[in-house]
VEXDREN-2710 file (C-alpha; in Angstrom, 1 decimal):
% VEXDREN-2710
k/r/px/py/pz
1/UNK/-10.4/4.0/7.6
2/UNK/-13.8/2.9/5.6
3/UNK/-12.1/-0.5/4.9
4/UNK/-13.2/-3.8/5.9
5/UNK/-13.2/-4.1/9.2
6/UNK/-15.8/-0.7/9.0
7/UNK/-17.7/-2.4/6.4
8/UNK/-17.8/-5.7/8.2
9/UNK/-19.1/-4.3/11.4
10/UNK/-21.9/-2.0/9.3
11/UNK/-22.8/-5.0/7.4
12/UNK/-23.5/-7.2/10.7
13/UNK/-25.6/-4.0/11.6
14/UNK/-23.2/-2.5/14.4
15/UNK/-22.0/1.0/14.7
16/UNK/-18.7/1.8/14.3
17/UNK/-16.3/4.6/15.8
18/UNK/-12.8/4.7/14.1
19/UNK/-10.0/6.0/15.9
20/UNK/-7.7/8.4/13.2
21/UNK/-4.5/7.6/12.3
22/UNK/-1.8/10.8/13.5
23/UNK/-0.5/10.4/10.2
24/UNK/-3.1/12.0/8.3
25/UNK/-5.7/13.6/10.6
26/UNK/-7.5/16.1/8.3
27/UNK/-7.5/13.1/5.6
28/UNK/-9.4/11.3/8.2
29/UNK/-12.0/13.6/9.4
30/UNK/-12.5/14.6/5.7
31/UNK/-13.3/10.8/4.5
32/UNK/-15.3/10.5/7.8
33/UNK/-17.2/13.5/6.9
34/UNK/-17.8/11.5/3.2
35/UNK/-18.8/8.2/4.9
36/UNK/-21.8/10.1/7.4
37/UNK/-23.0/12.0/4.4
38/UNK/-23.2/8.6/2.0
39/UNK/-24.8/6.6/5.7
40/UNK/-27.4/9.4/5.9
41/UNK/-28.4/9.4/2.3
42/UNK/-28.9/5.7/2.9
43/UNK/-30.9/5.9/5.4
44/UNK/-28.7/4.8/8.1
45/UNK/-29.4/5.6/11.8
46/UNK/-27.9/8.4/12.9
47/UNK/-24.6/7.4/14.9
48/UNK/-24.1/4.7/12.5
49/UNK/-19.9/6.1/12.1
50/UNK/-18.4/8.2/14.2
51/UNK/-14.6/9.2/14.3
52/UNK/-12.2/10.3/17.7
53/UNK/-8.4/11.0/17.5
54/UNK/-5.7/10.7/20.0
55/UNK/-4.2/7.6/21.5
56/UNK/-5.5/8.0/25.3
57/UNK/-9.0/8.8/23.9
58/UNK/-8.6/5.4/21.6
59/UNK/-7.7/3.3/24.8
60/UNK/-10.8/4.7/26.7
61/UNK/-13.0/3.9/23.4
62/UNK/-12.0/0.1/23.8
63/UNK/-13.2/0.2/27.8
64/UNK/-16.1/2.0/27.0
65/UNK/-19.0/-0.1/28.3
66/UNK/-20.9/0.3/24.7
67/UNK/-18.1/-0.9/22.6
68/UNK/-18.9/-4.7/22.3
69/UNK/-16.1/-5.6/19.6
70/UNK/-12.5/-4.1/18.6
71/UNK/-11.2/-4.3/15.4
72/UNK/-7.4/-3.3/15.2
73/UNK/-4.3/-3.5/12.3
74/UNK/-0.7/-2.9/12.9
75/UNK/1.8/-3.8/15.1
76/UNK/2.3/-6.3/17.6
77/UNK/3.0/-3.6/20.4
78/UNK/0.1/-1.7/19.8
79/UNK/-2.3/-4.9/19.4
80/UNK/-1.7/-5.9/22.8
81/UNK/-1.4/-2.7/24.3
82/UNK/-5.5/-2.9/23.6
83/UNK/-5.9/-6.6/24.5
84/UNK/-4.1/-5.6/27.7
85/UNK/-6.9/-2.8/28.0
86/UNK/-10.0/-4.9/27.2
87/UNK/-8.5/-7.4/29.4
88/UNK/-9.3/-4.6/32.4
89/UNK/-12.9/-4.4/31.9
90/UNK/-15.1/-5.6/33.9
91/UNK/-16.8/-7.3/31.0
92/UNK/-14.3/-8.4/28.3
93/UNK/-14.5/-8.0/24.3
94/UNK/-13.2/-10.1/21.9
95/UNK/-10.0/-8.2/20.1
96/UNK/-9.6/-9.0/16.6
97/UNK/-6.1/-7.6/16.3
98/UNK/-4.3/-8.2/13.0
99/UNK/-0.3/-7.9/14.2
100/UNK/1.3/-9.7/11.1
101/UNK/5.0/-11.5/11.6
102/UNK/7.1/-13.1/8.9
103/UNK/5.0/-14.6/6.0
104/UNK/7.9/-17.5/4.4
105/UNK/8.3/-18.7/1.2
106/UNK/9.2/-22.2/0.0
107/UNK/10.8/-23.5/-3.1
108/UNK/10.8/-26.8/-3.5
109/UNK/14.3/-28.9/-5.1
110/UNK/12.6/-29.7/-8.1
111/UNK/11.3/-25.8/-8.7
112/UNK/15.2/-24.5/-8.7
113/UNK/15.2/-24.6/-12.5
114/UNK/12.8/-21.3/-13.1
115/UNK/14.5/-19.5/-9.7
116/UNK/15.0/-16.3/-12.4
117/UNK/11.0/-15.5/-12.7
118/UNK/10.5/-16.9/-8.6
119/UNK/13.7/-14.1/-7.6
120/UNK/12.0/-11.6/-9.5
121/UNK/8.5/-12.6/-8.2
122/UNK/9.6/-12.1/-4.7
123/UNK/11.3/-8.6/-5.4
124/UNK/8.1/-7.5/-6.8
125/UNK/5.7/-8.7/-4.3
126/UNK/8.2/-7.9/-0.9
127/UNK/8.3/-3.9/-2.5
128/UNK/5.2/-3.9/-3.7
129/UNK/3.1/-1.0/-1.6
130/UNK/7.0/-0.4/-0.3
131/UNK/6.5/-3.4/1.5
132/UNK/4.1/-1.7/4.2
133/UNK/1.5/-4.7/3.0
134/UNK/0.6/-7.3/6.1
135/UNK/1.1/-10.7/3.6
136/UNK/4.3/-9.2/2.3
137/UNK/7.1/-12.2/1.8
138/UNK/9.5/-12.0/4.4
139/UNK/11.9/-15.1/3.7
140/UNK/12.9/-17.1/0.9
141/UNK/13.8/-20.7/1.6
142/UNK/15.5/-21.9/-1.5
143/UNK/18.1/-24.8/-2.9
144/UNK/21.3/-23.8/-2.6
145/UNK/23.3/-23.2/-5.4
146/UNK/20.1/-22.0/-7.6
147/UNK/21.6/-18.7/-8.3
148/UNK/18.4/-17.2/-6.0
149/UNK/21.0/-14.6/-4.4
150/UNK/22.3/-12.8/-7.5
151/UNK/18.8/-13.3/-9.5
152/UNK/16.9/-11.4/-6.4
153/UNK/20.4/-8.6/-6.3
154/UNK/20.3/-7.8/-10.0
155/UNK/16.1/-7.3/-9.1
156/UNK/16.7/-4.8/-6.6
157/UNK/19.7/-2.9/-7.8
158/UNK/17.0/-1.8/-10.7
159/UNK/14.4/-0.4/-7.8
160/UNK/14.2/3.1/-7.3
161/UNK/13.4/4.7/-3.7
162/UNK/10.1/4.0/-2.1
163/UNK/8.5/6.5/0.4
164/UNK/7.0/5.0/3.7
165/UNK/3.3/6.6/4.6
166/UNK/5.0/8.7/8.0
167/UNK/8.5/9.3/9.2
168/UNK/8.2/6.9/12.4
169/UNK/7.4/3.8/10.1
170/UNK/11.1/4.8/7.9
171/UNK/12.8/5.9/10.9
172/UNK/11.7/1.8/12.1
173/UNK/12.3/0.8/9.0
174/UNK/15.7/1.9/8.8
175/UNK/16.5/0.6/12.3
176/UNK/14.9/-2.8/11.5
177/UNK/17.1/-3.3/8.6
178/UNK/20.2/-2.1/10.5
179/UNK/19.3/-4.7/13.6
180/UNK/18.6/-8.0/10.7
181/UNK/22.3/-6.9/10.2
182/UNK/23.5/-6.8/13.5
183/UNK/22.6/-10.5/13.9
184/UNK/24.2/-11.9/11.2
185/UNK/21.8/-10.9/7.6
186/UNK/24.1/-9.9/4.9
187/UNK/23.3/-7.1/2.6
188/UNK/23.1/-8.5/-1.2
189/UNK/21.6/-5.3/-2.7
190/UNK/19.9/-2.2/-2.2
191/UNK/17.8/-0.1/-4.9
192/UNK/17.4/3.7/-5.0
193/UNK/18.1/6.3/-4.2
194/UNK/16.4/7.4/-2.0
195/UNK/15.1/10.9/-2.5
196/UNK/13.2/12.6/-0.6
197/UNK/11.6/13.0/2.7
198/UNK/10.4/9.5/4.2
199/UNK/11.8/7.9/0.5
200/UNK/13.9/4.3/1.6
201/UNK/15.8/2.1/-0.4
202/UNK/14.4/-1.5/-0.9
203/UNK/16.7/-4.2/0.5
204/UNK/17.7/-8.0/0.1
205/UNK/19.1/-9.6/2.9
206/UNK/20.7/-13.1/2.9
207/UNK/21.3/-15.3/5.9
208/UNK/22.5/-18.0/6.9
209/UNK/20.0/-21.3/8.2
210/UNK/22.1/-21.7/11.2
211/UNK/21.5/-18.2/12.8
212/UNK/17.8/-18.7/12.1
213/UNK/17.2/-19.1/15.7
214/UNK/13.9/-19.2/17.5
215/UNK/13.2/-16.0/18.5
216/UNK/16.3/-14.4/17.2
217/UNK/15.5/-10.8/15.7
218/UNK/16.0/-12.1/12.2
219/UNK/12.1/-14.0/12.0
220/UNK/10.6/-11.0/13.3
221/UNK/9.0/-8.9/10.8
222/UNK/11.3/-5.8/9.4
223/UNK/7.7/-3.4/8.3
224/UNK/9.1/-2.0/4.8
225/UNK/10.3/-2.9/1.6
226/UNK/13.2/-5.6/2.7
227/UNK/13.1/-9.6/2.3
228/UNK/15.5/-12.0/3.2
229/UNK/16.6/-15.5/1.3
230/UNK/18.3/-18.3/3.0
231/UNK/19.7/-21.5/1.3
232/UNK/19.5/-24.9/2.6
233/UNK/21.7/-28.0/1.7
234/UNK/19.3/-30.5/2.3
235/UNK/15.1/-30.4/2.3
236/UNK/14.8/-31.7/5.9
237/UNK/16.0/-27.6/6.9
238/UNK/13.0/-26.0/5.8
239/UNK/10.5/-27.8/7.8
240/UNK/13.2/-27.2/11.0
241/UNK/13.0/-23.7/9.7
242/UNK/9.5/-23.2/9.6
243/UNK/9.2/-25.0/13.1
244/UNK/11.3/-22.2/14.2
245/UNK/9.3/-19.3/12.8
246/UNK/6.2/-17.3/14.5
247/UNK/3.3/-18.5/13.0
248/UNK/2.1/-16.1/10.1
249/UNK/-0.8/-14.8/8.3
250/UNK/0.2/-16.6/4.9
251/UNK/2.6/-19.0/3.1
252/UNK/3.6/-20.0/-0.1
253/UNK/5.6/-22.7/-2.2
254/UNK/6.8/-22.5/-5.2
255/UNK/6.8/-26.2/-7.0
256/UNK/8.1/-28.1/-9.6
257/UNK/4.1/-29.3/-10.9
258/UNK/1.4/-31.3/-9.7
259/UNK/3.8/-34.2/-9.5
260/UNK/6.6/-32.4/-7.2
261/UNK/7.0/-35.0/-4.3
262/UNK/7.8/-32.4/-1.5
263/UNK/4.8/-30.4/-1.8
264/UNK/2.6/-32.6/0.3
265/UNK/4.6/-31.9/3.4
266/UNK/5.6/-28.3/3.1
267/UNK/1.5/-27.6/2.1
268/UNK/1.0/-29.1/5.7
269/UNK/3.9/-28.0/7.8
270/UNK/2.4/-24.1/6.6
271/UNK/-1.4/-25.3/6.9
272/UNK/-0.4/-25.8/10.9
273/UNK/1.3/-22.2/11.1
274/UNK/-0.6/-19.8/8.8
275/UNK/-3.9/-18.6/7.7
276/UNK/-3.6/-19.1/4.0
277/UNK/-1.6/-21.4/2.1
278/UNK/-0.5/-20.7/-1.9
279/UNK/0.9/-22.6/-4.1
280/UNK/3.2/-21.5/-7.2
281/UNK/1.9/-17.6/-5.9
282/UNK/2.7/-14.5/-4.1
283/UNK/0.4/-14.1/-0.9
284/UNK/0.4/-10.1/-1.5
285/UNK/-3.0/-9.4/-2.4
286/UNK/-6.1/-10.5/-0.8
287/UNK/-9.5/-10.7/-2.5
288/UNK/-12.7/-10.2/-0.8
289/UNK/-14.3/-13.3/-1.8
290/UNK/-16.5/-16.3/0.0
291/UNK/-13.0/-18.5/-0.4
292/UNK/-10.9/-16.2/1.2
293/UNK/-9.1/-16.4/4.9
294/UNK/-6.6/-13.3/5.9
295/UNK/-5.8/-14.1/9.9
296/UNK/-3.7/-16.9/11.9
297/UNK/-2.5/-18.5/14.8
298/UNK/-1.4/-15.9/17.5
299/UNK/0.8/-14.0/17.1
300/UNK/-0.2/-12.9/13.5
301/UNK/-3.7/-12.3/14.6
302/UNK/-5.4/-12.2/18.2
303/UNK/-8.0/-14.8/17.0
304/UNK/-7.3/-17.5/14.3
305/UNK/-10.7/-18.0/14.0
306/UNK/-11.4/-15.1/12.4
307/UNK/-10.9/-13.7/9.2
308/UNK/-10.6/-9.9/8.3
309/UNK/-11.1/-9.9/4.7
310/UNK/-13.4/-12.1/2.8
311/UNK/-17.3/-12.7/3.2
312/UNK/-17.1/-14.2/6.8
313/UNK/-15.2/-11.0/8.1
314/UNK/-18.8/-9.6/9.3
315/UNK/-19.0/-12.5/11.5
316/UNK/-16.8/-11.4/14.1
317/UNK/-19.5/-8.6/14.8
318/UNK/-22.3/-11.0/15.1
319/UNK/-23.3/-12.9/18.3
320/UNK/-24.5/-16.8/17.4
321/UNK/-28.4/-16.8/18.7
322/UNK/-30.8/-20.0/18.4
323/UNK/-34.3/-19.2/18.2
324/UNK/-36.4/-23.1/19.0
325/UNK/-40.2/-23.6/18.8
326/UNK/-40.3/-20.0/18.3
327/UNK/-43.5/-18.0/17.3
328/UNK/-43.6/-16.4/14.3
329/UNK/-44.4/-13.5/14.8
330/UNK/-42.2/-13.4/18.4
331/UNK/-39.1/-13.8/15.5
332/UNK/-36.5/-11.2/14.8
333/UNK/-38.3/-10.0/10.9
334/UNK/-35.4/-11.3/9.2
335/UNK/-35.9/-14.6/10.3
336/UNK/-39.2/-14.8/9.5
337/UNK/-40.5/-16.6/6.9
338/UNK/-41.1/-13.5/4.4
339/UNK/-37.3/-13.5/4.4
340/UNK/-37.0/-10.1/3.6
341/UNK/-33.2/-9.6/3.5
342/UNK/-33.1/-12.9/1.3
343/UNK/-30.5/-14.4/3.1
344/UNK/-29.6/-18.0/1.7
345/UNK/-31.2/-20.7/4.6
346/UNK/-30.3/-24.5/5.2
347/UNK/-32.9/-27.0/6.5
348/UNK/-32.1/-29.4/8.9
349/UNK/-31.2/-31.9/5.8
350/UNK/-28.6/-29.2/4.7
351/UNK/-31.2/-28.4/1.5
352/UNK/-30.5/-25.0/0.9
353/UNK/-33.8/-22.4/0.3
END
């Protein structure tokens, strides 16, 4: 709940008022009672963090006429369910919404050789966090005949159990994996067991190109530890794959080097549709760097301008504002020339002082 969108938003120099998760309300008041103390000993205004629980009392937060910015992760439902609410205002915010869909995962013809280490790299990363991470791997587009299916099996059968963070996400989790089936995924293994209250079994799915239908259940995101892998005959399916899919938050392709001839195309078929592209990587973890970019194109985020993790994430709490043959000392003090938060400034050459 003191992640980065909190961070970002304190950074800018905003307030912030975090609605709990029902998950883990005492958790929640007790790290929001930690954050207030460590603000105050700052020297932070009072009011600077301020915590409310219950889903009515969120949705009247977000019309609130002093709220000026939302910030929101999870699912697509609940994302517009405040975009629909801000919508109602009679002034509109912007609502960065973070909903996630299927993050894919190519490999290329000439990368089939080392499929063992790629099959056991996608295991890891789509069960990693029991798969409850927003960049988690969703589908594996690979050669077929590579041995990918019984390489990614013989990787989950040696999983134990993984438990969800509440019952409602394993309760989904288990209908979601149930539904991929429903349409035509097959079950190639399952790991476990799974003991204990909220505990699931991680899954591999396989499917078949031909039901990968534009908005057919099976390029929806299952939340949880499950990934799918598809094979295809010939190269020209992947991009008539990815056409198909919901643009995503992230996308990788595994390659056969520098020289591999059919990374140039799948590099820009997933530039168009995602937020970050990687190559010979998992897209799991996200570092908070100058470099880094965790949105995309709707319906991953709200705003595919923005990112949420990274340097520029406190830019979705600032407001662009020119100041022109102004005054001195009729400037905001940071923007005068004493500089005294030391912020890096460009001339109008782009020299940098």
């Amino acid at each position: 709940m003191f992640g980065h969108d909190t961070c970002s938003a304190v950074a800018a120099g905003c307030s912030v008022v975090v609605k709990a998760h029902p998950a883990h309300p005492r958790l929640s008041r007790a790290i929001a009672g930690t954050v207030t103390m460590a603000l105050d000993a700052a020297g932070a205004p009072a009011g600077t963090f301020g915590l409310i629980e219950g889903f009515a009392e969120g949705l009247a937060l977000v019309q609130s006429a002093e709220i000026a910015a939302v910030a929101f992760t999870g699912s697509q439902s609940g994302g517009m369910a405040l975009i629909d609410a801000v919508r109602a205002r009679p002034q509109p915010i912007p609502v960065f919404a973070e909903m996630g869909t299927v993050n894919p995962v190519v490999v290329t013809p000439g990368a089939a050789h080392r499929i063992a280490p790629i099959a056991a790299g996608f295991v890891e990363s789509f069960t990693r966090g029991g798969g409850q991470l927003c960049t988690k791997p969703g589908l594996l587009l690979v050669p077929r005949g590579c041995g990918a299916a019984g390489a990614i099996a013989d990787a989950v059968s040696s999983r134990g159990g993984v438990r969800l963070l509440t019952a409602g996400i394993s309760d989904a989790f288990h209908t979601g994996v149930r539904d991929l089936v429903a349409v035509g995924a097959e079950v190639l293994a399952t790991g476990g067991p799974a003991d204990g209250e909220q505990v699931v079994c991680p899954v591999a799915l396989s499917v078949s190109l031909d039901v990968l239908r534009q908005g057919s259940r099976l390029l929806q995101e299952c939340f949880g530890p499950v990934g799918l892998v598809g094979e295809y005959g010939h190269f020209a399916e992947v991009g008539e794959i990815l056409s198909r899919m919901q643009p995503a938050l992230a996308g990788s392709v595994f390659t056969a080097g520098a020289a591999d001839p059919d990374v140039p195309s799948v590099v820009a078929q997933l530039a168009s549709r995602t937020g970050r592209v990687v190559v010979d990587g998992w897209p799991t973890g996200v570092a908070c760097i100058d470099a880094m970019h965790h949105g995309g194109p709707w319906p991953a985020t709200s705003r595919p301008d923005a990112t949420s993790v990274g340097a520029d994430a406190l830019a979705r709490f600032t407001r662009p504002v020119a100041f022109q043959n102004v005054p001195e000392e009729a400037l905001p003090p940071v923007l005068q020339d004493t500089n005294p938060w030391r912020l890096i400034r460009h001339d109008q050459e782009g020299r940098q002082w």
